[in-house]
C-alpha positions as CSV (number, residue, x, y, z in Angstrom):
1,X,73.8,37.2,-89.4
2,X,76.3,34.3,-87.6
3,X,79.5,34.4,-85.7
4,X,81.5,31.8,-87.3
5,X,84.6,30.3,-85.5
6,X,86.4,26.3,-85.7
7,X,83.1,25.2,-85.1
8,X,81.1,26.1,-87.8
9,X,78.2,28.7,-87.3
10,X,77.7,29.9,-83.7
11,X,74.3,31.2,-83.7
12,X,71.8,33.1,-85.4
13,X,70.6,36.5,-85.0
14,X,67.4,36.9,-82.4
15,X,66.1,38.6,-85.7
16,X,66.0,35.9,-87.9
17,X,63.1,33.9,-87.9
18,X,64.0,31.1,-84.8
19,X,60.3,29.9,-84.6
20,X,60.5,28.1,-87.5
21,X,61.1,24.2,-86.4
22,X,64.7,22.8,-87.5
23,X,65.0,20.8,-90.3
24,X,64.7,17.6,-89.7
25,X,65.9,14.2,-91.9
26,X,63.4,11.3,-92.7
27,X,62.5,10.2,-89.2
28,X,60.4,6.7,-88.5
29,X,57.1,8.3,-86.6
30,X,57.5,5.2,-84.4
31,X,60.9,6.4,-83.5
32,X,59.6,9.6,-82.7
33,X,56.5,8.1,-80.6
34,X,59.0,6.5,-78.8
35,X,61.2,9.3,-77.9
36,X,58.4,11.4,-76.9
37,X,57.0,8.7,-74.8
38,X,60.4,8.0,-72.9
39,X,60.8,12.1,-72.8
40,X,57.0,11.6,-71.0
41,X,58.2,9.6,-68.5
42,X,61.5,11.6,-67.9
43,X,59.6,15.2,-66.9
44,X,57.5,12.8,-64.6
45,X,60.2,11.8,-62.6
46,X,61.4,15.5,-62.6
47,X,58.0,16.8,-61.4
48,X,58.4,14.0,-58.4
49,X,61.6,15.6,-57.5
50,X,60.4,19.0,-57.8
51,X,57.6,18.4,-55.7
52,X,60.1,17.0,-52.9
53,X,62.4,20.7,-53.8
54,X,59.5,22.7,-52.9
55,X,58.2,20.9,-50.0
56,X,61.6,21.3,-48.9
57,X,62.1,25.4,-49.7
58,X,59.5,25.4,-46.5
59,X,60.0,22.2,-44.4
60,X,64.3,23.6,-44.4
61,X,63.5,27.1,-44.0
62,X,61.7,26.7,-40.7
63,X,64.0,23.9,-39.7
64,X,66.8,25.7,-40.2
65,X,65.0,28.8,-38.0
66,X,64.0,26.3,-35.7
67,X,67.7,24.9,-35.3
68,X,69.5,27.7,-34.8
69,X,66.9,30.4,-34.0
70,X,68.2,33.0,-35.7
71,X,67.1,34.3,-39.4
72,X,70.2,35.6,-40.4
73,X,70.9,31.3,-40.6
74,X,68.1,31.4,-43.2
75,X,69.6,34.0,-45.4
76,X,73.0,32.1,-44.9
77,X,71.3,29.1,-46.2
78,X,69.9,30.9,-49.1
79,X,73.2,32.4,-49.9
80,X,75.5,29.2,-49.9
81,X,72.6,27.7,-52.2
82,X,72.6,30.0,-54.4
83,X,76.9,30.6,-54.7
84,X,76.5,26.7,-55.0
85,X,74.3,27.4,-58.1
86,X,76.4,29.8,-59.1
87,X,80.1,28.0,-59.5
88,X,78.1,24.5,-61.0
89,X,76.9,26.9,-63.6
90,X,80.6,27.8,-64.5
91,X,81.4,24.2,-64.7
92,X,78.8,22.8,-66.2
93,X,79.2,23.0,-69.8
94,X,83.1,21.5,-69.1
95,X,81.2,18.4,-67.5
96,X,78.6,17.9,-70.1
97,X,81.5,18.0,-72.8
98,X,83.0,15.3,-70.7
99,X,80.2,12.6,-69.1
100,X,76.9,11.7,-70.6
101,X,74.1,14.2,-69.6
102,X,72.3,10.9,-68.7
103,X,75.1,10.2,-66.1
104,X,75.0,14.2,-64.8
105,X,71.4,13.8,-64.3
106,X,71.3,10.3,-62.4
107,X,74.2,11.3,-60.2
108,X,73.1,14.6,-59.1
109,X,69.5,12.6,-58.0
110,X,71.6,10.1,-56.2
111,X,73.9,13.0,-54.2
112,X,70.7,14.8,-53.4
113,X,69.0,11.7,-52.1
114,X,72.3,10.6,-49.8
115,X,72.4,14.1,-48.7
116,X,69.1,14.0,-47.4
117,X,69.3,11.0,-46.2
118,X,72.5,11.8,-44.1
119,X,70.4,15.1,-42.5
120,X,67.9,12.6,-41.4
121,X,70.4,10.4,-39.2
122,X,72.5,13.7,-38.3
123,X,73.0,13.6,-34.5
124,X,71.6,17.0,-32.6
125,X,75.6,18.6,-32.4
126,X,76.0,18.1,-36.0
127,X,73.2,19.1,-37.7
128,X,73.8,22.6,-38.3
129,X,76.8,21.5,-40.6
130,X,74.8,18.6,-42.4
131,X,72.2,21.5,-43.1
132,X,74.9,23.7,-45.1
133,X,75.8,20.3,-46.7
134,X,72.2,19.8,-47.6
135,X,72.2,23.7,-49.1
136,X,75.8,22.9,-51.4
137,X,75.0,19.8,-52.6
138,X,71.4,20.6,-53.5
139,X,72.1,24.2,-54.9
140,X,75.1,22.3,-57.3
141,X,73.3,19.3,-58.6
142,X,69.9,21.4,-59.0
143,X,72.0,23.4,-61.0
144,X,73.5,20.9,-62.9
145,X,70.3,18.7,-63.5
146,X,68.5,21.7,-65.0
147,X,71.4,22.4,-67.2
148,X,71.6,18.5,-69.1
149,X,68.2,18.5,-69.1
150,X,67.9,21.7,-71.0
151,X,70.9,21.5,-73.3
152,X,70.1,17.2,-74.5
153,X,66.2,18.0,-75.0
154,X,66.7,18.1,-78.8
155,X,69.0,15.4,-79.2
156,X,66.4,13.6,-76.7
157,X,62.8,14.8,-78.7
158,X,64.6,16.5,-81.7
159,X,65.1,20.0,-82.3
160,X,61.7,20.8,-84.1
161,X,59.9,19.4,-80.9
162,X,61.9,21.0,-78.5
163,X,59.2,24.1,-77.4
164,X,57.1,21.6,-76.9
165,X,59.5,19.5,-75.1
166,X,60.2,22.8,-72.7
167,X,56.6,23.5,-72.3
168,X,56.1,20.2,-71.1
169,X,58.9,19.9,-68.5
170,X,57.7,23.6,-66.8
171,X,54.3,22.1,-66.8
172,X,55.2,19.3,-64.3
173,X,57.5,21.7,-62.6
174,X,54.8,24.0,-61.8
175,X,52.4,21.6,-61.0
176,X,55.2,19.9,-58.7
177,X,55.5,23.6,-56.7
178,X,51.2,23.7,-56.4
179,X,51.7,20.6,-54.9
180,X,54.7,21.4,-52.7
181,X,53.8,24.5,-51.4
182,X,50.6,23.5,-50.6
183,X,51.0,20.3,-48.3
184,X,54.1,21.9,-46.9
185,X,52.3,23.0,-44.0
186,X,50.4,19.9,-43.5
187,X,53.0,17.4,-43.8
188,X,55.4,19.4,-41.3
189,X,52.5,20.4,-39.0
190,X,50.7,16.7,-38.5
191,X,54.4,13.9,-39.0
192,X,57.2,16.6,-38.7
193,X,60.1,17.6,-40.2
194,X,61.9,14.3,-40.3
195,X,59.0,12.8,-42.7
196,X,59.6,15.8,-44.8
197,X,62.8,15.0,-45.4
198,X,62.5,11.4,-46.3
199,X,59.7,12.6,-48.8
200,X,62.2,14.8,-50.1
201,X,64.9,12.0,-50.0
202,X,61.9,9.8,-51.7
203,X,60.9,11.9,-54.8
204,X,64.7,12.3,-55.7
205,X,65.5,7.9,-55.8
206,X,62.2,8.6,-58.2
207,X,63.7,10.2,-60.4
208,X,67.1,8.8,-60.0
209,X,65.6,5.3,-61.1
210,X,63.9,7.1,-64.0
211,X,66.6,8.5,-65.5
212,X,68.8,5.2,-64.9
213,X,66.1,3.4,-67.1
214,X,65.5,5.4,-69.4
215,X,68.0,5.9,-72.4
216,X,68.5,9.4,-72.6
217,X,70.8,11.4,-75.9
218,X,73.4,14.3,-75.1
219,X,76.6,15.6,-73.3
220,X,80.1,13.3,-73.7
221,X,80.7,15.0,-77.0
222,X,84.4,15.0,-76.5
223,X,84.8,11.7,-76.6
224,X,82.8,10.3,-79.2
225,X,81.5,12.5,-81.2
226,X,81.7,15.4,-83.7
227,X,79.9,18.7,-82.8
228,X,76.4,19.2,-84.6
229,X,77.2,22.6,-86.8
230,X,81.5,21.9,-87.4
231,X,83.3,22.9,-90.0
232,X,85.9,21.5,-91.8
233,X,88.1,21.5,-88.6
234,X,85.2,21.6,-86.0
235,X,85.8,18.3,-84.7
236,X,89.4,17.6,-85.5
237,X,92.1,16.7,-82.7
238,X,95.6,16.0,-82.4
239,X,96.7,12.8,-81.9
240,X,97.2,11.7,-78.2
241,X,95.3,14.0,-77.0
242,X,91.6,12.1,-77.2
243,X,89.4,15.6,-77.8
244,X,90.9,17.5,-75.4
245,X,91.8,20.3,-78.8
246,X,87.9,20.8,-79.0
247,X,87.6,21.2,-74.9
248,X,90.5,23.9,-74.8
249,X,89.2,26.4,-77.4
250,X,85.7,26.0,-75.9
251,X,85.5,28.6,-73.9
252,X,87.0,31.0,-76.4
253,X,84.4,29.6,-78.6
254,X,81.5,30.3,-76.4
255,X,82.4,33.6,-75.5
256,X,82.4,34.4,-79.0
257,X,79.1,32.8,-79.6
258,X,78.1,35.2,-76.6
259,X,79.0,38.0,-78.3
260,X,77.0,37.2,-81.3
261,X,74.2,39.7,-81.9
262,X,71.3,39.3,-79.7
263,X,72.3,36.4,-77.4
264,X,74.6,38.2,-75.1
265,X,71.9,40.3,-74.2
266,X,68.9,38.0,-73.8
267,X,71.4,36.3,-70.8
268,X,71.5,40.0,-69.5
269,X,68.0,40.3,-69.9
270,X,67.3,37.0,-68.1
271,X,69.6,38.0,-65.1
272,X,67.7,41.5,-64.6
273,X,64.4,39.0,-64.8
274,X,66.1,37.1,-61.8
275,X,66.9,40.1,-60.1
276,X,63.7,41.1,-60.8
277,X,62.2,37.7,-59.0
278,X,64.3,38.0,-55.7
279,X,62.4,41.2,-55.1
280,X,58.7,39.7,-55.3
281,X,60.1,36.9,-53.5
282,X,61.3,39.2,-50.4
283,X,58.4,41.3,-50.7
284,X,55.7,38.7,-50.5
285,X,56.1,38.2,-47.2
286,X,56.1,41.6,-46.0
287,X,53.3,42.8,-47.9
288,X,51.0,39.8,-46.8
289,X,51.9,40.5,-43.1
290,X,50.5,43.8,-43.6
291,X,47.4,42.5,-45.2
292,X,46.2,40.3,-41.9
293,X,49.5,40.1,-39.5
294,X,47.5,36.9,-37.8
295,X,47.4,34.7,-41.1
296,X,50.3,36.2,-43.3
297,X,51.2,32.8,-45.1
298,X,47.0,32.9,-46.4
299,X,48.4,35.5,-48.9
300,X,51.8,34.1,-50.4
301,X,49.8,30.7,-50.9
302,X,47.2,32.2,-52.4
303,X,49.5,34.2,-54.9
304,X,52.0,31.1,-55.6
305,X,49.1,28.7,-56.3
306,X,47.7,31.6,-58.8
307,X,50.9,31.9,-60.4
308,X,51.5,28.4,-61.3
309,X,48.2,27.9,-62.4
310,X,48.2,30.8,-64.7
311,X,52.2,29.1,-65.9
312,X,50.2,25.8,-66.6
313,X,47.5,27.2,-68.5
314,X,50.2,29.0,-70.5
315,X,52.0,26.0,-71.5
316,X,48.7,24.1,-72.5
317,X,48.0,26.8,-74.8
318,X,51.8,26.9,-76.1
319,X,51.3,23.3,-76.7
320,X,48.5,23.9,-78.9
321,X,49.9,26.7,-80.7
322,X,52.6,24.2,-81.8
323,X,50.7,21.5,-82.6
324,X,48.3,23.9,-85.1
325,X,50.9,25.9,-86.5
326,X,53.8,23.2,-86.6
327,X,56.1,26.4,-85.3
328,X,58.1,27.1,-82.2
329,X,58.3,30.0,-79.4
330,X,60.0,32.2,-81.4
331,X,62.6,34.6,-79.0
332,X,60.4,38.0,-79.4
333,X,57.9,36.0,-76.9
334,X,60.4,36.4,-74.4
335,X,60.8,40.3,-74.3
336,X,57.2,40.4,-74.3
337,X,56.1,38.0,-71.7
338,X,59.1,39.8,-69.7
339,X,57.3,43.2,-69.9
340,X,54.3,41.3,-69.0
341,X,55.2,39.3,-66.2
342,X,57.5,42.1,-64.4
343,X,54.4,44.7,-65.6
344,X,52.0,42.0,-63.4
345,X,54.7,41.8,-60.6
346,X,54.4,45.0,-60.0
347,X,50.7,45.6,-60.0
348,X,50.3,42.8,-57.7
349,X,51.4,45.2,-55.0
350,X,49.6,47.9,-55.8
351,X,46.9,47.2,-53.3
352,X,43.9,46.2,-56.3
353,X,41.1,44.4,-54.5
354,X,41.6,40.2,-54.2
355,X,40.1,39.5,-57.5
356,X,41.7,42.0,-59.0
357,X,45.1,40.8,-57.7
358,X,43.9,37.1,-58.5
359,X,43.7,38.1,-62.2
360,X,47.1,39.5,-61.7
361,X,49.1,36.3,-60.2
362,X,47.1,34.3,-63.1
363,X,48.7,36.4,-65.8
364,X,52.3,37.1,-64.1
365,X,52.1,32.9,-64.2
366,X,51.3,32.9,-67.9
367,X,53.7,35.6,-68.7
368,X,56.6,33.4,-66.9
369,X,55.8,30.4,-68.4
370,X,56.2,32.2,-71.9
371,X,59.5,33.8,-71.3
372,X,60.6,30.2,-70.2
373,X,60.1,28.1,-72.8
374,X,60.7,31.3,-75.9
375,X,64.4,31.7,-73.9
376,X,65.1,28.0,-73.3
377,X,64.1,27.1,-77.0
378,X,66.2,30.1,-78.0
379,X,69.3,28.8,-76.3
380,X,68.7,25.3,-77.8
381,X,69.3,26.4,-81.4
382,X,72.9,26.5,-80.8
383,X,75.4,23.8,-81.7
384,X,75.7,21.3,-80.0
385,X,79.2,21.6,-78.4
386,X,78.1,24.8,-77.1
387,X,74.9,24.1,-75.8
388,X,76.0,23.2,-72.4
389,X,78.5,26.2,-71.9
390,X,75.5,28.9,-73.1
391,X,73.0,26.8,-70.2
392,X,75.6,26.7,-67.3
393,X,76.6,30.3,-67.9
394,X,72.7,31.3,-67.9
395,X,72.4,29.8,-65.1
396,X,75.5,31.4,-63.3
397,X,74.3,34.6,-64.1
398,X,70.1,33.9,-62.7
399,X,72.1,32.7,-59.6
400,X,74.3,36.2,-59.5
401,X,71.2,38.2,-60.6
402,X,68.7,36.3,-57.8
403,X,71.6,36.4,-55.2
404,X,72.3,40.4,-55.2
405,X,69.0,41.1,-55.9
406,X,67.9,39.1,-52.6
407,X,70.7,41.0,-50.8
408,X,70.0,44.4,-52.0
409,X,66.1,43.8,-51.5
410,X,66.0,42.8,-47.7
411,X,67.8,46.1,-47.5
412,X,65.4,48.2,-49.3
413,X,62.6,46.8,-47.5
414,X,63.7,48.1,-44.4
415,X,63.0,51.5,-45.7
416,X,60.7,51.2,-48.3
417,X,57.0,50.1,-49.5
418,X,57.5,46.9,-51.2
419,X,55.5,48.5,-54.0
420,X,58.4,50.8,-53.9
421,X,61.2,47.9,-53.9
422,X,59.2,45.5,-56.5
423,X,58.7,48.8,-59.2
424,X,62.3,49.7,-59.3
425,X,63.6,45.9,-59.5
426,X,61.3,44.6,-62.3
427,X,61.7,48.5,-63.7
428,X,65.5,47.1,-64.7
429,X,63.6,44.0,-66.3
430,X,60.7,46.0,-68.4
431,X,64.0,48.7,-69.7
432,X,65.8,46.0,-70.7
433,X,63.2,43.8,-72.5
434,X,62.5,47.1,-74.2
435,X,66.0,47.2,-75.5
436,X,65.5,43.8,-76.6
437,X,62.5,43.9,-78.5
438,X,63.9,46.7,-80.6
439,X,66.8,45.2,-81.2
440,X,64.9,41.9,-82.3
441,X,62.5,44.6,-84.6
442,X,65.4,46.0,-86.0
443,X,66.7,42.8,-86.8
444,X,63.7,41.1,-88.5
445,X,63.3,44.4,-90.7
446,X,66.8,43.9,-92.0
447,X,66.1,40.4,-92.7
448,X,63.2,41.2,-94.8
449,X,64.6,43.8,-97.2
450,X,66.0,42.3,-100.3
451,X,69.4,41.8,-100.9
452,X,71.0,43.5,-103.5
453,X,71.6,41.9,-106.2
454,X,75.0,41.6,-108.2
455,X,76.5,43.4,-110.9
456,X,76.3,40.5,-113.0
457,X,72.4,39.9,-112.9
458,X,71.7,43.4,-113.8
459,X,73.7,43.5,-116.6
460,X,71.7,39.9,-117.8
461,X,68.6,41.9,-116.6
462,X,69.4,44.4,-119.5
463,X,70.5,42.1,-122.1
């Protein structure tokens, strides 16, 4: 089943069979060395930038504590990053129908670099202001990074590599947060916050220069270029007004291709997953002071560095499941891996002894990786011209779901085990992946009964 609008089909139904890699023309294999080898190179400058993000989730936390001495200045931070998030997610797909996604991506590098760079040479009476700059511009162009990166990987790899593709970029970006969180503490503690800050500053010229080098497909479309699935009148404008005819029923179309069966409610289903994550995320912290009140950061290290272990083993076997099988993360994987993951979230507080609980980060890491890389793939298989709108509204609606999750949480916690808190929240998640996966059963069942066949063939049938 399809919606079908001016642009040709929308999407398919989560039920049909989406793991199957897209057809693809005759392709030179050196041409597809190549683009695999540049696409190499491109996650590697986005692991060096998301190493200097989550050095910097600590090193600005406790600066911005340590500035203003009060936490309510840390939630406030969190909060304009996050509404940041939030409104570049709404205007992202417009942007990417209008600049290159090679342009988004090296410019939002550059800002995040300057920005940095600008908090370093903030005077003392200032730099309370130059920190809420540092949270909008990082919260928008983090936002808005993610989201060309995302919608351009098949024109970048091509659409039967893009699981692969996906698993590849979340394995550099967990890698990167190991990394982060872990010399955090030793870079702040032994040259300061100030180096922290130009490593930060550092890791985002890195990629900046990576992307400028690097020639990298997608976003522009109005401009130059007809959408991927039109139909007759898909990329068709009036004269004088230079694509602007396509940009004006966008929005109309995407809501339409939101509507289609299935996809509306995996972007439900990833918001309750984010709502899901703000509550592990407040908890952590209050269940590992009650652990051992002296060392209460042994705990949330501990569990972080399990987790993205477990993700990066996930991906290396996702890697090798497309390689044998030649087929991609099909969208059922994400309804499971969300059970999973919110299942493991939950158990994690539940007071299992430390190997116990090891085993559990390990597996809530490889059931996050998997619900990653089925949804982003998922996504991807829409047209082209509507890629960028489905990404920036996903992403405006993990920002919504983290945000009043993170609100409602800190509240909770005040009154409640965070057992308590973290069973409820990821509860949401696991009712709602169950929705989904029936939904996506139901679907593939229909898809596999025959059709009916036509007056016409039976009466052959009985001649």
């Amino acid at each position: 089943m399809s919606t079908t609008g001016d642009y040709g089909p929308v999407t398919q139904d989560i039920g049909q069979a989406d793991d199957r890699p897209d057809p693809a023309p005759d392709i030179d294999p050196a041409d597809t060395a190549r683009g695999e080898r540049r696409y190499r190179f491109l996650v590697a400058g986005y692991a060096f930038s998301s190493y200097g993000t989550f050095l910097n989730m600590v090193a600005l936390n406790l600066f911005v504590y340590e500035t203003t001495g009060r936490a309510l200045a840390m939630g406030l931070f969190m909060a304009v990053r996050l509404g940041s998030g939030f409104l570049a997610g709404l205007a992202a797909g417009g942007l990417l129908a209008r600049f290159t996604a090679k342009s988004l991506m090296l410019w939002t590098n550059v800002a995040q670099a300057t920005v940095m760079l600008l908090l370093v040479f903030a005077p003392e009476g200032i730099r309370t202001a130059a920190l809420m700059a540092v949270s909008v511009v990082v919260g928008t162009c983090g936002t808005l990074f993610m989201v060309s990166l995302r919608s351009s990987i098949p024109e970048m790899v091509g659409g039967e590599r893009r699981s692969w593709a996906n698993s590849l970029s979340i394995t550099g970006r967990s890698l990167a947060m190991v990394a982060g969180f872990a010399s955090a503490g030793v870079v702040v503690s032994l040259v300061g916050y100030t180096a922290a800050f130009v490593v930060d500053m550092a890791t985002f010229v890195v990629c900046a220069m990576t992307v400028a080098l690097l020639p990298i497909a997608g976003g522009g479309r109005r401009k130059d270029a007809r959408p991927e699935s039109e139909g007759d009148s898909g990329g068709r404008t009036q004269k004088g007004e230079q694509g602007t005819g396509t940009g004006r029923r966008m929005p109309g179309a995407f809501l339409r291709s939101a509507a289609a069966p299935g996809l509306g409610l995996m972007v439900v289903l990833r918001g309750a997953d984010a709502f899901g994550s703000s509550s592990h995320n407040a908890a952590l912290p209050v269940y590992s002071a009650g652990l051992d009140a002296s060392h209460p950061a042994v705990f949330v290290s501990a569990f972080w560095c399990l987790w993205a272990l477990g993700n990066v083993v996930a991906q290396q076997l996702i890697q090798r499941y497309i390689k044998h099988t030649g087929r991609s993360v099909g969208a059922p994987g994400f309804g499971y891996g969300t059970c999973l993951m919110s299942g493991a979230f939950i158990l994690a507080f539940a007071g299992f002894p430390s190997a116990a609980t090891a085993v559990i980060a390990l597996v809530a890491g490889a059931a996050d990786g998997l619900t990653e890389v089925s949804y982003t793939s998922h996504l991807q298989t829409l047209p082209t011209d509507l890629r960028g709108h489905a990404f920036g509204l996903s992403a405006t609606v993990e920002n919504l779901g983290f945000g009043v999750g993170m609100v409602l949480v800190a509240a909770a916690l005040d009154g409640h085990r965070p057992l308590t808190v973290v069973a409820w929240s990821h509860g949401v998640a696991i009712v709602i992946a169950v929705v989904f996966l029936i939904r996506v059963t139901g679907s593939r069942r229909r898809d596999r009964v025959p059709a009916p066949r036509s007056g016409a063939d039976r009466g052959e049938q009985v001649r």
